[in-house]
Structures are given as structure tokens and as C-alpha cells.
N, C-alpha and C positions, 0 to 999 in steps of 0.2 A: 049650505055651509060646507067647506071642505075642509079639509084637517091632511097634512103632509106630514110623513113618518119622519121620526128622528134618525137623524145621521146614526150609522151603526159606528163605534168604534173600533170595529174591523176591517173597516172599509175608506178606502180616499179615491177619488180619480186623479189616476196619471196625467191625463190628457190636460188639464187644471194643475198640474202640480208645480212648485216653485220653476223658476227659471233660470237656469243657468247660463245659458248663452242662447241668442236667438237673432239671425239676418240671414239676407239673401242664400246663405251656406247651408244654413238647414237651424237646427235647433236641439235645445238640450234642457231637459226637466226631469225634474227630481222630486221623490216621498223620503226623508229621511223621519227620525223619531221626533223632529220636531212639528209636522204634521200629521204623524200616527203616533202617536205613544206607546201602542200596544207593541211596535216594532222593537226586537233585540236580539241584535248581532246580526241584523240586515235593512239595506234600505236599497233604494229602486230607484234607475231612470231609464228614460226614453229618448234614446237619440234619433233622430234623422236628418242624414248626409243628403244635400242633392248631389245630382251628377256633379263629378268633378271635385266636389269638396273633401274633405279628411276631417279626422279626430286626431290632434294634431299629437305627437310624441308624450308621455306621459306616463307615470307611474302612480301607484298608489301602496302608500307607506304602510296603511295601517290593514287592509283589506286584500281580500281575496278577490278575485272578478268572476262572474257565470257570463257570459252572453250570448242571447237568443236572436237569431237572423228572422224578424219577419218576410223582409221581403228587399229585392234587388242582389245586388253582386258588390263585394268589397275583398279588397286585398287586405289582412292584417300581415304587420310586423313585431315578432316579438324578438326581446335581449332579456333573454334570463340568467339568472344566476349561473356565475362561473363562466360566463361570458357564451355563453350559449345563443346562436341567434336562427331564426325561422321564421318563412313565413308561408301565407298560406291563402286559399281564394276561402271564402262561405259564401252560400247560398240560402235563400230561403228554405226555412226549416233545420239549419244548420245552426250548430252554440259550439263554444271557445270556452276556455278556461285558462286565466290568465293568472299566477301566484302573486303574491304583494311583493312590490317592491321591482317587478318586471316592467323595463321599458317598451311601450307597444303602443302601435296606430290602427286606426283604420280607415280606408281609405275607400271613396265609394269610386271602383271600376267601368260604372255599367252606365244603361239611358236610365234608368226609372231612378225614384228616391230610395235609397234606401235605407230602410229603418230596425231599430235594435233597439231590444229591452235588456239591461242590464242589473243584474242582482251583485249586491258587494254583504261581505260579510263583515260589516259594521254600519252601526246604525247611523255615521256621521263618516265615510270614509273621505281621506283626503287625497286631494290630486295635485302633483308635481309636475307643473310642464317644462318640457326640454328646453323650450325658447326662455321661458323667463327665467331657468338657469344661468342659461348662457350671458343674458346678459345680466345676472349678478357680480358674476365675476371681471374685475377688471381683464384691459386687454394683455397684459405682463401674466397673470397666473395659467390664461387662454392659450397664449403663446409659448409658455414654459410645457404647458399640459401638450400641447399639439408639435413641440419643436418645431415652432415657426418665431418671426420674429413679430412680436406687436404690433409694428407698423400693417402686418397683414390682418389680423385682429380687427384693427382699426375700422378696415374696409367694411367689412361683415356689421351690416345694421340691426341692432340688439336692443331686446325689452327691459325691462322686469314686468311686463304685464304680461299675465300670463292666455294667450290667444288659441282659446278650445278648439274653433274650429278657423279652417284656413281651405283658401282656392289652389288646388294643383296647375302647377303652368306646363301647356301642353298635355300629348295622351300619356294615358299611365303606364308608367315600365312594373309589368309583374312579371319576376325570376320566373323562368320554366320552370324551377324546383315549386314553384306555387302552385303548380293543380294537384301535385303528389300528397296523398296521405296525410298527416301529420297527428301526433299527440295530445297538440293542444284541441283540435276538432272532434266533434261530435255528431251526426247526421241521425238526427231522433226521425225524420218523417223516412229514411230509409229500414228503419226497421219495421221489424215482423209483426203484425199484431197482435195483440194478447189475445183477442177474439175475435171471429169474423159476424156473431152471433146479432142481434139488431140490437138497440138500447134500450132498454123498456124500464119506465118510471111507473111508482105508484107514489100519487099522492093523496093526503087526509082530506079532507074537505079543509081543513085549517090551512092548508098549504097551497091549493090548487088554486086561490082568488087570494085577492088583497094586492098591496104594494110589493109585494116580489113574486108573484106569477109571472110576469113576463122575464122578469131573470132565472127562472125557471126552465122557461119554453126556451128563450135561446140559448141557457146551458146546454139542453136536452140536443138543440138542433145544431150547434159546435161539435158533440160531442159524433153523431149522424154523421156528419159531412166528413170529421176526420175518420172516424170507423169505413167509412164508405170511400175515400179516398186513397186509403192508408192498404186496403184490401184489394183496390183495384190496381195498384202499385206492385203486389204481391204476387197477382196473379190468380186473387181467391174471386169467387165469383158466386 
């Protein structure tokens, strides 16, 4: 007879997590508090862009953004407040920070997929897309707004559905000001170690077997590869 551990309420899989958007472009899922509850004042998704696709223009009203570069190369775009605009490349190992309310893309540059884990600081935070804006508004407020005449408006084919992800046509133009520096970037795998020393666990006999041993051993051996990565980077040895 077997017997399987109860779900911890601390714990969800992302990879399982509800669905936001998902085709040929890549895919989007999400853990808000309504499949953790114990979650507040944050909830999590997992995007990944294929080649050529984007995270299409977009803001969020109520939340703050973190974003974690697993892996690949993407251009972001942001427009912050005060009409402030930048952008920038990340790379794997690299996170962004984006304030609420900030117009911003990302766009994947590169051959591989690439993928991002995103933290917002609400449990439910909401997304605003550029397109489905646009086509809320008639062609006359469009045209007032752009000092064009409506009949130009007209031309330009418009949603209210709002399209997360989207195919770039042709190669991607990223500004030369893209590989510089930037504010909103953060390169956690380019920093220093805290230690170069090895990892060493002790565990109880109560902890060393059962159904979480082996999320144990591969914390232990995550932990290994980046210490051992992270050092060899450095130049420690």
C-alpha cells in the first residue's frame, strides 16, 4: 500500500499554473492567490518568448514588476513616468524592474526560447495592453490625440482584444543605447560571492528520507553549481 503526502500550502507548480496565453509564440502562466492563498501582496508567472515573438506593450495599474532572465536574449522597452523612455538587452541571469503603471515590452532578440519568471507585487495584478487601447477608442479621439485626420486612423486595424503575445516582422532593430547600462537592470549572476566555501548540510534522520529528500538533494546540488559557477566567474578557485 502507498500513501502520497499532502499538498503543502506553501507550495504550487508554475509549470501547471493557470494559463494566460499559449501558441506557436511562446506561452504565459500564472500562480495568483487564487491558487495559493497563502500568497499577499505577490503573485508569479512564467513567460516564454520564442524566437522572434514579444510580450506585447503593456502596463500594470496596480503592481510593481521584478523580472528574472532564465535564459536567451531580449530587448525590453520601457515609458515611465514623466514620459521617460529606455530600453535595454538582458541576458540570462539578468532581472529588470519595472514601477506600476509603466508602458513596457519584451521582446525575444535571440535563436533560443527565451524564458522569464515574473514576480508582481499584488496578489491579482492587472494587465493593460497597448493594442486593446488603441482600439477602444474611436478613430476621431485617435486622430485628435495624434493630429492626424481619421480617415488615417481608419487605416490602422484595431482590437479590444487584448493580444499578450505577438510575431515581430523581420530582424529586430535594438537602439545602440541598448547594450549600455541601465537603472532598471540588475545582473545578480555578475556579482561576487558571498562565499567561495563548499555547501555543507546536516540533516536529522527525520529529514534525510521520506517525500522531500530528494527536494533536498537537488536544493543542496543548485545551490553547488551556482556557488561553483558564480566563483569560477570571479576568478576564485
Amino acid at each position: 500500500m502507498t500513501t502520497s503526502a499532502a499538498r503543502s500550502s506553501h507550495t504550487v507548480s508554475l509549470l501547471s499554473g493557470e494559463i494566460v496565453e499559449e501558441s506557436e509564440l511562446g506561452s504565459m502562466r500564472r500562480v495568483t492567490v487564487d491558487a495559493l492563498p497563502i500568497l499577499k501582496n505577490l503573485s508569479i508567472k512564467r513567460l516564454l518568448l520564442n524566437p522572434g515573438a514579444m510580450r506585447t506593450p503593456h502596463w500594470h495599474a496596480n503592481a510593481n514588476e521584478l523580472t528574472y532572465c532564465v535564459s536567451g536574449t531580449a530587448l525590453v522597452s520601457v515609458l515611465d513616468n514623466h514620459s521617460s523612455f529606455s530600453n535595454f538587452i538582458v541576458t540570462a541571469g539578468q532581472m529588470f524592474h519595472i514601477e506600476s503603471g509603466a508602458l513596457h515590452h519584451i521582446e525575444n532578440i535571440g535563436t533560443d526560447v527565451a524564458e522569464f519568471i515574473i514576480a508582481f507585487r499584488n496578489e491579482r495584478p492587472e494587465d493593460f495592453g497597448l493594442g486593446a487601447t488603441f482600439g477602444a477608442f474611436t478613430d476621431a479621439v485617435l486622430g485628435n490625440t495624434y493630429d492626424l485626420p481619421s480617415s488615417d486612423i481608419t487605416k490602422i486595424r484595431r482590437s479590444t482584444v487584448d493580444h499578450k503575445l505577438a510575431a515581430r516582422t523581420g530582424n529586430p532593430t535594438v537602439p545602440a543605447a541598448a547594450s549600455f547600462n541601465d537603472p532598471h537592470k540588475f545582473d545578480i549572476e555578475a556579482q561576487a560571492p558571498g562565499s567561495t566555501s563548499p555547501v555543507v548540510t546536516h540533516a536529522s534522520p527525520a529529514t534525510s528520507s521520506g517525500p522531500h529528500s530528494g527536494h533536498l538533494d537537488v536544493l543542496v546540488a543548485y545551490h553547488r553549481k551556482r556557488y561553483a559557477r558564480t566563483a569560477l566567474a570571479s576568478g576564485h578557485r
